[in-house]
Backbone as JSON, one array per atom type, in Angstrom:
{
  "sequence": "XXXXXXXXXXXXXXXXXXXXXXXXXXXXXXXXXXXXXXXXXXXXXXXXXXXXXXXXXXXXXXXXXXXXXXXXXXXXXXXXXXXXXXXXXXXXXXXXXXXXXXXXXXXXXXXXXXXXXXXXXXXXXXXXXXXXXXXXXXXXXXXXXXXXXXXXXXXXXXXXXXXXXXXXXXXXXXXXXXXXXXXXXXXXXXXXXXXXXXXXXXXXXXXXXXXXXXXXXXXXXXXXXXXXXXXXXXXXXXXXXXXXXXXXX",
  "N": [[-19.13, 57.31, -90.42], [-18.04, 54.87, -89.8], [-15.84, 56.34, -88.01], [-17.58, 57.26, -86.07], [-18.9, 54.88, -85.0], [-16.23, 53.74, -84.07], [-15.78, 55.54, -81.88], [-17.6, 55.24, -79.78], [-20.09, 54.4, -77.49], [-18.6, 51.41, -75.41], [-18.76, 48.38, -75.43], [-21.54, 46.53, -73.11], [-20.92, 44.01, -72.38], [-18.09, 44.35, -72.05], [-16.55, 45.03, -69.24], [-17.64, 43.71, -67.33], [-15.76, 41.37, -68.54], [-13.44, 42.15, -68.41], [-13.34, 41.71, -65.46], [-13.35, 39.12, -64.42], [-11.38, 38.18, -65.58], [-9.42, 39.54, -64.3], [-10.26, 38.16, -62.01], [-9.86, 35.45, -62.59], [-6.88, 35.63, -62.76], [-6.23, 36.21, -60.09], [-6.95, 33.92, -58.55], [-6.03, 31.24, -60.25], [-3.24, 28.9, -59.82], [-0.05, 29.47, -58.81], [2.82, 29.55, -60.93], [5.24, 26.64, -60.84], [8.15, 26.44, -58.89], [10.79, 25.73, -60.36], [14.12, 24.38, -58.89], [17.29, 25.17, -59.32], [19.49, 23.31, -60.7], [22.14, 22.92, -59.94], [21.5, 23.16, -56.95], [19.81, 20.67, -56.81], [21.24, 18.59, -57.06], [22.95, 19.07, -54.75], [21.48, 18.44, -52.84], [22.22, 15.82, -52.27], [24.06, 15.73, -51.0], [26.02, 15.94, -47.99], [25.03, 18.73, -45.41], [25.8, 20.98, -43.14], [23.53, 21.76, -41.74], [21.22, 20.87, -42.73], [21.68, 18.11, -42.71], [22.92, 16.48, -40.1], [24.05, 14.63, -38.78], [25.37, 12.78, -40.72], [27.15, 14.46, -41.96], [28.92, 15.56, -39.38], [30.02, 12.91, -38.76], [31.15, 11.75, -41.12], [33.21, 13.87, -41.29], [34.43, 13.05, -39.35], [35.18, 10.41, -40.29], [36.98, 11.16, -41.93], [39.24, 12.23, -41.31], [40.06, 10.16, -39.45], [40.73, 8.24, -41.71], [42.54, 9.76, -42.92], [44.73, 9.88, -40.72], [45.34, 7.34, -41.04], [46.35, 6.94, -43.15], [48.62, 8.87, -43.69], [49.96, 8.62, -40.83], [52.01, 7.3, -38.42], [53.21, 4.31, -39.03], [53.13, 2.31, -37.0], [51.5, 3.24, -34.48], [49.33, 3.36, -36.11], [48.55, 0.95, -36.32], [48.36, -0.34, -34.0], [45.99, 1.25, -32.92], [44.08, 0.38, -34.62], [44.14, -2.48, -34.21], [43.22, -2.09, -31.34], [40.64, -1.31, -31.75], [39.69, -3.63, -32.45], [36.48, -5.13, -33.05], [37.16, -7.81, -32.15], [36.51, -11.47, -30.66], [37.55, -11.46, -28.03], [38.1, -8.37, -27.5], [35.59, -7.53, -27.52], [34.3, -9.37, -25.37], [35.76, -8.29, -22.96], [36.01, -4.95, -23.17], [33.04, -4.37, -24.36], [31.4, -1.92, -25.46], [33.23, 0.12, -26.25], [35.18, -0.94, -27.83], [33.04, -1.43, -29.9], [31.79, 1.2, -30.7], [34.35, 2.56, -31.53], [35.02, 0.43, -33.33], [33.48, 1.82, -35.49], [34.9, 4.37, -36.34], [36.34, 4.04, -37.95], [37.46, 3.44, -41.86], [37.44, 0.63, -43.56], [39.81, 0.46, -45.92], [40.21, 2.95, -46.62], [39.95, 6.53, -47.75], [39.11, 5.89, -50.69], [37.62, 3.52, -50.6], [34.91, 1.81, -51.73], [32.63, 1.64, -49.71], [33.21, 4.04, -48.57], [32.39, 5.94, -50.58], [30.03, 5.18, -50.95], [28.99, 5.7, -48.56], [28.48, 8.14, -48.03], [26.49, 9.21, -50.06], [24.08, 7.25, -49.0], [23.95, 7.48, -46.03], [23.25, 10.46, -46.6], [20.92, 10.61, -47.79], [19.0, 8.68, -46.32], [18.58, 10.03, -43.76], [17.89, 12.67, -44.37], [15.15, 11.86, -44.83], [14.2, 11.01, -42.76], [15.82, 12.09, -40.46], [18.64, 12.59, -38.28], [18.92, 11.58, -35.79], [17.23, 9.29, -35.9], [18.35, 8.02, -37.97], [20.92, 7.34, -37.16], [20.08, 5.67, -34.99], [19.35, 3.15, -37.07], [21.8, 2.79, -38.23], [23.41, 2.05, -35.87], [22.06, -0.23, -35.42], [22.19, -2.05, -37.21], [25.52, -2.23, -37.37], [25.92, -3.57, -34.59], [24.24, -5.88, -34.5], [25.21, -7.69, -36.49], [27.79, -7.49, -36.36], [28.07, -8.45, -33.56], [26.47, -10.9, -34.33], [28.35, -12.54, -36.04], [30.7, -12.75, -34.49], [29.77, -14.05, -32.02], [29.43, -16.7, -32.82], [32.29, -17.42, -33.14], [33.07, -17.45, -30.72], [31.86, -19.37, -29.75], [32.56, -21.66, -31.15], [35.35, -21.55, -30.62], [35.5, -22.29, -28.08], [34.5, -24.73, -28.22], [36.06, -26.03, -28.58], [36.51, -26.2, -31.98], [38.08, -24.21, -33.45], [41.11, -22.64, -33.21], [42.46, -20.75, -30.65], [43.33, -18.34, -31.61], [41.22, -17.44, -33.21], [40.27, -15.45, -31.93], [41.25, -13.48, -32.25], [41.11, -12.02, -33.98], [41.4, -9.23, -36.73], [38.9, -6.52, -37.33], [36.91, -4.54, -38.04], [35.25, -1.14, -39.04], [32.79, 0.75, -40.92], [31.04, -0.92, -42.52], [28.95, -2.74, -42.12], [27.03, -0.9, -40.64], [26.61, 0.7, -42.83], [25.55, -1.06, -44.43], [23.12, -1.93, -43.33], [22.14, 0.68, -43.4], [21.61, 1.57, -45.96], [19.31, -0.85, -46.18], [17.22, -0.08, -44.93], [16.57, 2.52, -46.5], [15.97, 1.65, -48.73], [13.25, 0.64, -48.33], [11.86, 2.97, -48.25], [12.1, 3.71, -50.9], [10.27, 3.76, -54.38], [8.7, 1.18, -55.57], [9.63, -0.17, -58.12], [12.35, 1.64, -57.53], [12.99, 0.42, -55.61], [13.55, -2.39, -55.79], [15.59, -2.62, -57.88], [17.69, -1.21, -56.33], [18.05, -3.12, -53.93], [18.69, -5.47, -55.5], [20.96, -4.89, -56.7], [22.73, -4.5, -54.86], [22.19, -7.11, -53.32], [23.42, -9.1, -55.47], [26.2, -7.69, -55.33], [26.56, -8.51, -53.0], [26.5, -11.37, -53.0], [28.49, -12.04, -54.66], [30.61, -11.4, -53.05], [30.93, -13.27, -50.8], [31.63, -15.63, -52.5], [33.71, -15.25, -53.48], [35.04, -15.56, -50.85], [36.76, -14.12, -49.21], [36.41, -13.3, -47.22], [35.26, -14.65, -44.47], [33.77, -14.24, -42.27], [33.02, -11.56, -42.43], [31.66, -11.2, -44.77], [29.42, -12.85, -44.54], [28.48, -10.83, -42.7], [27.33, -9.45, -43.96], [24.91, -9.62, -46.03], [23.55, -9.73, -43.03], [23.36, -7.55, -42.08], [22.15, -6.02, -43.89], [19.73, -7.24, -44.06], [18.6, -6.87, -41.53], [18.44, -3.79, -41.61], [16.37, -4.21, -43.62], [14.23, -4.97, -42.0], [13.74, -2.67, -39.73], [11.83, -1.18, -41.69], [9.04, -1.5, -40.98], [8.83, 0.59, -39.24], [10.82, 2.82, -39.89], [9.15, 3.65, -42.08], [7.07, 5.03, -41.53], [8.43, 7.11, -39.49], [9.34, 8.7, -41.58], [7.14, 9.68, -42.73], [5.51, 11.29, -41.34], [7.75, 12.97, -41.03], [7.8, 14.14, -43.57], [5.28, 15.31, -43.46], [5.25, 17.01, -41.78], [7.35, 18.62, -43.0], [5.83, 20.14, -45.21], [3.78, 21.17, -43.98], [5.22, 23.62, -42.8], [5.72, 25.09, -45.01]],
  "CA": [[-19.82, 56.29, -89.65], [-16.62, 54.24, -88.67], [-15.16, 57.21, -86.36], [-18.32, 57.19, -84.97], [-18.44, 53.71, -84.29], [-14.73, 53.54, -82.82], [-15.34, 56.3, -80.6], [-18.54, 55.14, -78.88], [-19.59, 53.26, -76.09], [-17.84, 49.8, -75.52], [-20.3, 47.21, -75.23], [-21.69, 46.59, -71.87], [-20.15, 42.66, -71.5], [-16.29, 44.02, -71.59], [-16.29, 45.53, -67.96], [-17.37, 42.06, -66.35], [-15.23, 40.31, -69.23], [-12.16, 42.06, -67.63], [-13.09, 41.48, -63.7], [-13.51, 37.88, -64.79], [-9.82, 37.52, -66.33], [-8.34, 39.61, -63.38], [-10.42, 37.35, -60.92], [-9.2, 34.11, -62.55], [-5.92, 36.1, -62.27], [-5.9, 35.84, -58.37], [-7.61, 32.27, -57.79], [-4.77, 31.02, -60.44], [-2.62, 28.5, -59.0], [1.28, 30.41, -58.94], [3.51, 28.44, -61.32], [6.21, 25.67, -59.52], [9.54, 27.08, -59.11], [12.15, 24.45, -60.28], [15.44, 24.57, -57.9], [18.62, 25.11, -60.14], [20.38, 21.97, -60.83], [22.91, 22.24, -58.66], [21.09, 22.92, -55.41], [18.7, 19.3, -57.07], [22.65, 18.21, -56.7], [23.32, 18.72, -53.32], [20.76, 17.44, -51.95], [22.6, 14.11, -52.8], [25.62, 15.5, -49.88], [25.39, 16.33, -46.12], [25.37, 19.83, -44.85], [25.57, 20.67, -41.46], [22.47, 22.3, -40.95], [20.06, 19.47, -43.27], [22.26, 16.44, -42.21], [24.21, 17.48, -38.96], [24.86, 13.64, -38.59], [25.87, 12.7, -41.78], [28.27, 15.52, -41.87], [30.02, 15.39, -38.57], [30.53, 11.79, -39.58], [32.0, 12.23, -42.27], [34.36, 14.38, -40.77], [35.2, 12.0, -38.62], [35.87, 9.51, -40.72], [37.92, 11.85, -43.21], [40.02, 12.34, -40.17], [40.78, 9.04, -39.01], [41.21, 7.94, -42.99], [44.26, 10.79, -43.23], [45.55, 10.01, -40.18], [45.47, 5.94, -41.35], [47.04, 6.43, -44.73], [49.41, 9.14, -43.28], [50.1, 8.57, -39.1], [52.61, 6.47, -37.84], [52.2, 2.64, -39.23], [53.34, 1.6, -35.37], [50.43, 3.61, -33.81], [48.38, 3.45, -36.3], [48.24, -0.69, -36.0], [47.84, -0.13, -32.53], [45.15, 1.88, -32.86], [43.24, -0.63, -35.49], [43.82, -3.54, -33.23], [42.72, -1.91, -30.53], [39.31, -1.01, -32.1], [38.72, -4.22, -33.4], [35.11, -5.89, -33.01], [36.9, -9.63, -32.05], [35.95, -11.87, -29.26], [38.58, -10.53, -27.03], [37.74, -7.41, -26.91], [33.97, -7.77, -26.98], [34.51, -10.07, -23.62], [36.83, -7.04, -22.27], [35.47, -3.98, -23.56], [32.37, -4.17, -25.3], [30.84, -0.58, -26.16], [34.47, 1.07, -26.4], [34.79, -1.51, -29.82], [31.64, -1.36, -30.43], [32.23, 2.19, -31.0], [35.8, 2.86, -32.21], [35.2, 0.16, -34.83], [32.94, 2.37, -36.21], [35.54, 5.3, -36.45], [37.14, 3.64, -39.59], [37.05, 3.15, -43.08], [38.19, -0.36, -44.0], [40.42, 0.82, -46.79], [40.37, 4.59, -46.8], [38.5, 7.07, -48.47], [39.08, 5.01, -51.97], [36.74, 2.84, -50.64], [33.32, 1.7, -52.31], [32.05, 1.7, -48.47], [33.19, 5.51, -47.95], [31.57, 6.29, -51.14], [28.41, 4.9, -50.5], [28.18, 6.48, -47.04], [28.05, 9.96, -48.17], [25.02, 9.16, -50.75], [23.49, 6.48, -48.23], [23.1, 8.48, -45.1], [22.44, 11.63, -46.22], [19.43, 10.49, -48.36], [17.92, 8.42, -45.17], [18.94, 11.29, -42.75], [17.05, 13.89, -44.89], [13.99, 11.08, -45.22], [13.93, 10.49, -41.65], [16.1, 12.56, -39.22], [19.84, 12.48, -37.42], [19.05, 10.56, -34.27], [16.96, 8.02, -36.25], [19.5, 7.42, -38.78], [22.06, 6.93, -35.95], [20.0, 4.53, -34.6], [19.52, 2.13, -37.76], [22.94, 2.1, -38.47], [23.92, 1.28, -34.87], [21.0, -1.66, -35.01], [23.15, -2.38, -38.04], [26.89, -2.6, -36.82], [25.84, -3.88, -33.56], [23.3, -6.96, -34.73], [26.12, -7.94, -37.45], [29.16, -7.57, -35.31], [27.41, -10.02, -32.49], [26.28, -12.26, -34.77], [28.9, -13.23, -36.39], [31.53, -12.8, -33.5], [29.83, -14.87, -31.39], [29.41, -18.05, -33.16], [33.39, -17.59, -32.88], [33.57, -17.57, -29.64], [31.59, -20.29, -29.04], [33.83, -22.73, -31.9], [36.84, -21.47, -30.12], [35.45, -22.89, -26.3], [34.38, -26.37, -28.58], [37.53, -26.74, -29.51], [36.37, -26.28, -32.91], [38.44, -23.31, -33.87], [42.0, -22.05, -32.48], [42.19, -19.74, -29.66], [43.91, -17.2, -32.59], [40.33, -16.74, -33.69], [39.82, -15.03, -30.7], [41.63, -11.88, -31.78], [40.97, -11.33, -35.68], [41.09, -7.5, -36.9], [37.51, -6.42, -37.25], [36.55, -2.7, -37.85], [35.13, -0.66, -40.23], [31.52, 1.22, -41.19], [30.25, -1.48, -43.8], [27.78, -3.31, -41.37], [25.81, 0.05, -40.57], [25.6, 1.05, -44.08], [24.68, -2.51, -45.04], [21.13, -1.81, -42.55], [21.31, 2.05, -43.68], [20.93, 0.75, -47.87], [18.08, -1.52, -46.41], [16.39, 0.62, -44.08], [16.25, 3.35, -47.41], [15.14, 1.05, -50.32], [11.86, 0.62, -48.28], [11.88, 4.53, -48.91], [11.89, 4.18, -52.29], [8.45, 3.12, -54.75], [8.76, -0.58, -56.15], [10.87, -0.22, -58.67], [13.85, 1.84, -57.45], [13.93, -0.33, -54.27], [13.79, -3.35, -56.35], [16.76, -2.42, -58.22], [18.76, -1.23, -55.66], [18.03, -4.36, -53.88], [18.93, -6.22, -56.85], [22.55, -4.35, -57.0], [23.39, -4.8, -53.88], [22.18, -8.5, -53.21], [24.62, -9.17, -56.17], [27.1, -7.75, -55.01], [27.56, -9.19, -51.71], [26.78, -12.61, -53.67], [29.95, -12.23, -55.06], [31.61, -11.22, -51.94], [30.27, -14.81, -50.63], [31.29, -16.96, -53.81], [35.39, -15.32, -52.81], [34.86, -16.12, -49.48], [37.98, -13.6, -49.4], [36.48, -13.18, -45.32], [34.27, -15.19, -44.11], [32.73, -13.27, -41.36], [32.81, -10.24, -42.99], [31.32, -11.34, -45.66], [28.29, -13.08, -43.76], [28.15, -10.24, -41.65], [27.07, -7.85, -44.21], [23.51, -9.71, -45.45], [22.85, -10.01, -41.89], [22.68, -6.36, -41.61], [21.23, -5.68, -44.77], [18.76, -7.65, -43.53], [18.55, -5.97, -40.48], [17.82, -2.84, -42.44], [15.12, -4.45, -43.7], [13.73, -5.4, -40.74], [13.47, -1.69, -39.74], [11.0, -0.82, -42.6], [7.75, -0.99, -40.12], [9.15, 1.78, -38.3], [11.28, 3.84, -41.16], [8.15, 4.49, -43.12], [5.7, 6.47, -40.44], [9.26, 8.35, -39.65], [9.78, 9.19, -43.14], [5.36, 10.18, -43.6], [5.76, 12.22, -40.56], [9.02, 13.91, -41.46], [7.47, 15.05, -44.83], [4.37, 16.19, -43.64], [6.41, 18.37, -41.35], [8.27, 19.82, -43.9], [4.82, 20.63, -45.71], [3.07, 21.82, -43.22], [5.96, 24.23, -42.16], [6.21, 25.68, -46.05]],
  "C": [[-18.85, 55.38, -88.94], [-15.99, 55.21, -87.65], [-16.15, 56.58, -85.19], [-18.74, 55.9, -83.62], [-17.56, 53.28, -83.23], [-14.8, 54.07, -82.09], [-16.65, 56.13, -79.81], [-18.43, 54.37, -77.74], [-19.35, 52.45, -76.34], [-19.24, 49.36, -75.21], [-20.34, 46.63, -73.66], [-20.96, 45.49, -71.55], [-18.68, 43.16, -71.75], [-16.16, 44.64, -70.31], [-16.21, 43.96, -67.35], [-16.15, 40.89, -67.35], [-13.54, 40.78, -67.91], [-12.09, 41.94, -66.23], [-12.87, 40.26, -64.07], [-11.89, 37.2, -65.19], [-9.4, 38.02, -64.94], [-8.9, 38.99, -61.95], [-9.65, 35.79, -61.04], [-7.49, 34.23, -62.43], [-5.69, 36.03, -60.74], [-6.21, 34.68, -58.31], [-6.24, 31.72, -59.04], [-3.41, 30.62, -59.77], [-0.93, 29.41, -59.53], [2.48, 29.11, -59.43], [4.67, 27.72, -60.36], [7.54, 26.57, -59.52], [10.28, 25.94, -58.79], [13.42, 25.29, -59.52], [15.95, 24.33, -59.36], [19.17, 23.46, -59.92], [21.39, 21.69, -59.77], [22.59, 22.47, -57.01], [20.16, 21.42, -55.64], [20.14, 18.39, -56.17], [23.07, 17.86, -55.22], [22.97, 18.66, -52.62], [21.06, 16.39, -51.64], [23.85, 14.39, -51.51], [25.62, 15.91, -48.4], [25.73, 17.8, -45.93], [24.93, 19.59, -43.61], [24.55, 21.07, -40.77], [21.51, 21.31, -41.56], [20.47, 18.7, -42.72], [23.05, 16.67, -41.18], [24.75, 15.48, -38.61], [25.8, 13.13, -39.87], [27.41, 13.07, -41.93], [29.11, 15.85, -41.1], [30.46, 13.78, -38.2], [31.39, 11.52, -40.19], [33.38, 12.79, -42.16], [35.1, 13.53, -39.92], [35.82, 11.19, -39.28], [36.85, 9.52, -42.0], [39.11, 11.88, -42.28], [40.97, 11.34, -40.1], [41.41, 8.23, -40.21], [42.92, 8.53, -43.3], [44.77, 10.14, -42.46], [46.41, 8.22, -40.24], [46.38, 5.98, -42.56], [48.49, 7.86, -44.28], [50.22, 8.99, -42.21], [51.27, 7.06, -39.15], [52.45, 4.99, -38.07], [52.57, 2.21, -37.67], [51.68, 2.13, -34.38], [49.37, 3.55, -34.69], [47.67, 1.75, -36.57], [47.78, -0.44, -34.43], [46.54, 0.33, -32.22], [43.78, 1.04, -33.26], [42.72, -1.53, -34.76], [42.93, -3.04, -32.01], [40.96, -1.99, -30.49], [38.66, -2.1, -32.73], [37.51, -4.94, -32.7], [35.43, -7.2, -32.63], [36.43, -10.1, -30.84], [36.17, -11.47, -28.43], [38.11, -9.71, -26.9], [36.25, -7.21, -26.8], [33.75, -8.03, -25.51], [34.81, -8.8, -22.56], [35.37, -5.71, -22.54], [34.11, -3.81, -24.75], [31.78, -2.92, -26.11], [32.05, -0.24, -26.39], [34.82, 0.32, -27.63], [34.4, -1.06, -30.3], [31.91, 0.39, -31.43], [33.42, 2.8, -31.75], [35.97, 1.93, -33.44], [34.68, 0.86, -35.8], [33.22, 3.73, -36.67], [36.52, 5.38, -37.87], [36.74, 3.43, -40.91], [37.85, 1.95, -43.38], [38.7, 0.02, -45.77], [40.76, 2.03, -47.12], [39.44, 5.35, -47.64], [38.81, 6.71, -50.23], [38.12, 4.31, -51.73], [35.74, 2.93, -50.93], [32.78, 2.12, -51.17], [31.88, 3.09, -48.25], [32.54, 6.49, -49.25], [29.99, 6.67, -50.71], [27.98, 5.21, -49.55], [28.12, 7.81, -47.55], [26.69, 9.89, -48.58], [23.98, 8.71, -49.64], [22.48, 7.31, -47.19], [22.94, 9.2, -45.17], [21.2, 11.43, -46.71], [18.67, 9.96, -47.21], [18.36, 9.63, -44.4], [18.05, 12.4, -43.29], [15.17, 13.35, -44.85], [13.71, 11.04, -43.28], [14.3, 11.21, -40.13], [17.5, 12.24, -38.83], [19.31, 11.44, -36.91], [18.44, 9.06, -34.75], [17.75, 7.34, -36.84], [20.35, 6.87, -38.2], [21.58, 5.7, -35.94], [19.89, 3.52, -35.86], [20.76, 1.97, -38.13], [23.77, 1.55, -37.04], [23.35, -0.44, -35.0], [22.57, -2.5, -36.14], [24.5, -3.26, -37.95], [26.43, -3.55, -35.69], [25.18, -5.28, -34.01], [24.41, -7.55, -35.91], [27.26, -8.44, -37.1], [28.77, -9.16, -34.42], [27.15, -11.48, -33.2], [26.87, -12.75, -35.6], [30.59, -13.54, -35.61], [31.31, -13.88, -32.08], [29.92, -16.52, -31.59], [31.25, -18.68, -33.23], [33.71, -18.11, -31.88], [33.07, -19.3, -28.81], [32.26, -21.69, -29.76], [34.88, -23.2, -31.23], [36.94, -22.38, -28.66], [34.7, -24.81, -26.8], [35.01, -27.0, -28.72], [37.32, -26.32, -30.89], [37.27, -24.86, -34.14], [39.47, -22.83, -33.36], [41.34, -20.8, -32.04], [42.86, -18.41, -30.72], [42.97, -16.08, -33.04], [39.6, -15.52, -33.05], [39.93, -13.21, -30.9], [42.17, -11.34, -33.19], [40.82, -10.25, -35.5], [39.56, -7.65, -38.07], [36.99, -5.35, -37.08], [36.17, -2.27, -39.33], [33.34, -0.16, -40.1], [30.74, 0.31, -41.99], [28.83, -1.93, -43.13], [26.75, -2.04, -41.23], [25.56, 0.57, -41.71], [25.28, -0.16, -44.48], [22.81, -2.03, -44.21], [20.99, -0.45, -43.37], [20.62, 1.44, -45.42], [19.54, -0.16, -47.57], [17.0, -0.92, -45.8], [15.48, 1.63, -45.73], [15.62, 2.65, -48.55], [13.89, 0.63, -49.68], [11.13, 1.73, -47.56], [10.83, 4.7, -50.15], [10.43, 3.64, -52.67], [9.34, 2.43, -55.13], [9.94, -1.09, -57.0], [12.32, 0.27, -58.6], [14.35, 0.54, -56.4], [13.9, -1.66, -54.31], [15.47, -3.42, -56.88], [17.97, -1.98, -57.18], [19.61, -2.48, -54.51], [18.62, -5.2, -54.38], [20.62, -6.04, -56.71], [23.13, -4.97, -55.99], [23.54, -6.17, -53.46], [23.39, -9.26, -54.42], [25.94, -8.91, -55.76], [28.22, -8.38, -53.65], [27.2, -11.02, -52.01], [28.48, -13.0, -53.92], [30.73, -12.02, -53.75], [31.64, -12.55, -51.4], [31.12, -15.87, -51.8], [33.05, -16.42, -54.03], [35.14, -15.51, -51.95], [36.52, -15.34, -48.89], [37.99, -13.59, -47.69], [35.33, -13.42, -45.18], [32.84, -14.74, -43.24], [31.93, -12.34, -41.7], [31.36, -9.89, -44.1], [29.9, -11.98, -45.64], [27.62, -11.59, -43.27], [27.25, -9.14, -42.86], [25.41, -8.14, -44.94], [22.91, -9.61, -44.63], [22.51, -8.51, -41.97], [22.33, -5.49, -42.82], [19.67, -6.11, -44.43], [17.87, -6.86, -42.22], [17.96, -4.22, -40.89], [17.0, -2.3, -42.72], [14.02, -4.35, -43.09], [13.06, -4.18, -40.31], [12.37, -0.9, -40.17], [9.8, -0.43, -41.84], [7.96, 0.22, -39.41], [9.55, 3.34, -38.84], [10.15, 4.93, -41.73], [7.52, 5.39, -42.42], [6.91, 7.3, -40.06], [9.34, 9.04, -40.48], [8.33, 10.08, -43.37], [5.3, 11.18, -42.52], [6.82, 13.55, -41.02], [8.48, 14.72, -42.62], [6.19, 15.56, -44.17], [4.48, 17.23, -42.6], [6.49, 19.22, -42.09], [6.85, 20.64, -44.53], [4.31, 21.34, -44.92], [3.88, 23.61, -42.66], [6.43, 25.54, -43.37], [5.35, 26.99, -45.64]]
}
């Protein structure tokens, strides 16, 4: 009586039992596929096809770093001065500064500054785009530079300041990543872009409270601020940009 059993018919509900499993088998969402760690990784650095500004940036300013800590100290003062951001050459040459200050690393690639630009702009650059990124760190340098170069100029024609002040050295990337860091923490949700906020406002406290350079040292809330400022605009780049990428998967 058990053969007979085992070898009869199946019972009529296992045919629809198994369409039923291999239907919830197709409608079944298809598990996530985590990225390896180190492609999570280098997302954090510029390539030239994700970040093409970032990255020929970079190069640039790996460049002009070597050729600063190796090159000629006679030409390579020459070079510095030439590019700096002071009244003088503002008056004279304004975009050709404007520009060539922003070819340097004030200190070389040791610097906190040349750190923080790798992380900085490639994370907004990936959030937002090349050409936009450009532009907030120009708003950056440029709104920073002016406003604390001119209140020079106008001391110096009060009398209130030697004509010396006229032709301080004045170069370097910090001012456009000061806007890029503020442009990106209103990126982030509440709490990272609190804290990063937080770090940074600290730290250029202290830069303030040495007063090691006065300008400098003004100049670089202003274009954190400036940054800020940006935010109405940043975000619909940034909600666009991703629903790009989605749409395009």
């Amino acid at each position: 009586m058990t053969r007979d059993r085992a070898t009869g018919p199946e019972p009529l509900n296992a045919v629809p039992c198994q369409r039923s499993a291999s239907a919830h088998a197709l409608t079944a969402p298809a598990p996530a596929v985590r990225r390896p760690s180190w492609r999570r990784l280098g997302q954090l650095l510029p390539t030239p096809t994700g970040t093409p500004f970032t990255f020929c940036y970079a190069l640039v300013l790996i460049a002009t770093s070597l050729f600063a800590q190796y090159g000629d100290p006679a030409t390579v003062s020459s070079l510095l001065h030439g590019s700096s951001t002071d009244v003088a050459h503002l008056a004279d040459t304004p975009l050709l500064v404007l520009v060539a200050s922003a070819l340097w690393v004030a200190g070389g690639l040791s610097s906190p500054y040349a750190v923080a630009f790798v992380f900085v702009i490639t994370a907004l650059e990936r959030r937002i785009g090349g050409w936009r990124t450009a532009g907030v760190f120009v708003v950056g340098h440029v709104t920073a530079t002016l406003a604390t170069e001119i209140p020079v100029g106008l001391s110096v024609a009060a009398g209130q300041l030697p004509a010396t002040s006229l032709h301080r050295l004045d170069y370097g990337i910090s001012f456009g990543l000061m806007a890029s860091i503020g442009a990106l923490a209103g990126l982030f949700g509440p709490a990272m872009r609190k804290t990063l906020l937080g770090v940074v406002s600290l730290m250029l406290l202290q830069e303030l409270f040495t007063f090691a350079d006065p300008l400098t040292n003004w100049g670089h809330p202003l274009a954190l601020l400036a940054g800020i400022a940006c935010w109405p605009v940043v975000r619909p780049w940034a909600r666009r940009r991703k629903a790009l990428a989605l749409r395009d998967r």
